[in-house]
N, C-alpha and C positions, 0 to 999 in steps of 0.2 A: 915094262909095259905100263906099270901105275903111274911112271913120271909122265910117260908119253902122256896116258891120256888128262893129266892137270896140263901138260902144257897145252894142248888142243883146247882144251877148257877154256885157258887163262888167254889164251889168241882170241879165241870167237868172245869172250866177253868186251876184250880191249877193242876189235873192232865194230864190234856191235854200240859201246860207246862213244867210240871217234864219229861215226856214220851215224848215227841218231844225235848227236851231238853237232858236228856239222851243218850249219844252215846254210852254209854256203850263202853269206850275204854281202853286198857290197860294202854296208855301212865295217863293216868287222877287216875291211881292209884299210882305210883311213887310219892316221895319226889319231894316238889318244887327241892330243888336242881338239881335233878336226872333229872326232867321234864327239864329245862331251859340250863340243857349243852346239854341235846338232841334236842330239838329245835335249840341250837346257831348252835350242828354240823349241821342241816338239812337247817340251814337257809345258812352253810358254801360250803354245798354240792348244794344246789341247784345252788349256783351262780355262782359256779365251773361248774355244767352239765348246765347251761346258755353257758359257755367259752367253753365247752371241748362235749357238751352231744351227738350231733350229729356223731360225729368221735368215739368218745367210742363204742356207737351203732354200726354202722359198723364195728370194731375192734372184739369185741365181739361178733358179728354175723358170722363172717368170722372165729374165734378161736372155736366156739362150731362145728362149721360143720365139721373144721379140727379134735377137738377131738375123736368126733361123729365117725369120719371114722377110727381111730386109729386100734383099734380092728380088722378090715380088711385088714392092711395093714401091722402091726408089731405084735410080740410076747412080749404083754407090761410086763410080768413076764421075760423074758428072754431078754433084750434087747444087741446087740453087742455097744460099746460103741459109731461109727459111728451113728448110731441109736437114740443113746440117744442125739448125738448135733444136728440130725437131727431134730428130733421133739423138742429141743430147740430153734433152730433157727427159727424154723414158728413160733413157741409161744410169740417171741420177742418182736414185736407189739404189743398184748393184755398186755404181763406184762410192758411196757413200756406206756400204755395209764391207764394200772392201777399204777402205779407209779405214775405217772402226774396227775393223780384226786388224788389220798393221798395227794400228797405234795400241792395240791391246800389247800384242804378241812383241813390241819395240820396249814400252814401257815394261816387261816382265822378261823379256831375256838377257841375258849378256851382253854388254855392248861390244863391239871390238875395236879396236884401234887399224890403224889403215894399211899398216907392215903384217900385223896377224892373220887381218881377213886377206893380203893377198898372197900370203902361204897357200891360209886355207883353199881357196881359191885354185892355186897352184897343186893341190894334192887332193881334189878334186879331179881337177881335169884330168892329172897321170892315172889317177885310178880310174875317172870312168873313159879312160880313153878318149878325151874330146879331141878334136883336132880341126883343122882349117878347113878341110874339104866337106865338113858336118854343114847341113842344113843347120839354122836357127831352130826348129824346129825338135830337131834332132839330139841338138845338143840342150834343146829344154826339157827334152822328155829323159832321157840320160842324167842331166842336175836334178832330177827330182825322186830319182829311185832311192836315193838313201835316206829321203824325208814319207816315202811310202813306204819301205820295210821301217821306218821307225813309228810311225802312224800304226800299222798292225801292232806293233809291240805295244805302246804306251798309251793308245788311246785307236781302237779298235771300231768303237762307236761311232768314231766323225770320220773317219775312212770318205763317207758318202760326201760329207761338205769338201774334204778335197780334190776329189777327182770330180766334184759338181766347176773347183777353182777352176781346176786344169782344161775342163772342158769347155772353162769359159773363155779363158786365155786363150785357145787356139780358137774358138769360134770369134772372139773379137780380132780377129788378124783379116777378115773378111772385109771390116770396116776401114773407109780411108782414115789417113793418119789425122790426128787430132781427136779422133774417136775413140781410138784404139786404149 
């Protein structure tokens, strides 16, 4: 009876730490490889939204409200071409604060060669299950869940500048191309 009850012990401890243990995340199914240039960019990106995160925010916040209003104020199918440098020129500042975080988070992470990133690439898409029949859409918001559970992990605080990104990416899709 006393062995019984250590094994009943030693079961609910082991699954009590597989299960608390388990996060069950996408990034933890990826190739070590795959796992550790993501991390280096996220550890490149957050040091960068340390230097830049605050003004992005703002940039970003101030670009969606603009594009947001777009629609009310021009014929985005028809644009006369005054038009088109008009809403280039507000746009200026967001594309120039995202320029400025690229070139931070390029100059500070790993670079890859064009055989590795298109492994990566390739083990990517089997793990998040991308496939043909995916919206562009679809398949952006799926490549970016392994860059948002590592954002919780390693830099928790800018969480808000990237999903101000993502929110800006899919609202710049509104815009004709050239804009975009």
């Amino acid at each position: 009876m006393k062995y019984f009850k250590w094994v009943r012990i030693g079961l609910f401890v082991f699954l009590s730490l597989n299960i608390l243990g388990c996060k069950n995340r996408v990034i933890d199914k990826l190739l070590p490889d795959t796992q550790q240039f993501l991390i280096s960019q996220e550890q490149s990106r957050c040091a960068c939204l340390d230097q830049y995160g605050q003004r992005f925010v703002e940039e970003m916040n101030a670009s969606l409200v603009y594009i947001d209003g777009l629609p009310d104020q021009y014929n985005l199918d028809s644009l006369k071409l005054s038009e088109f440098y008009a809403i280039k020129l507000e746009l200026v500042d967001a594309m120039s604060m995202i320029k400025t975080l690229t070139s931070c988070v390029n100059s500070k992470a790993v670079q890859l060669d064009q055989f590795t990133g298109m492994l990566m690439q390739e083990d990517l898409r089997v793990v998040l299950e991308i496939d043909s029949t995916m919206t562009e859409q679809e398949k952006f918001d799926r490549m970016n869940i392994p860059g948002l559970e590592l954002t919780d992990e390693y830099c928790p605080q800018h969480k808000q500048a990237m999903l101000k990104f993502y929110e800006m990416i899919k609202a710049a899709q509104v815009l004709p191309p050239g804009l975009q």
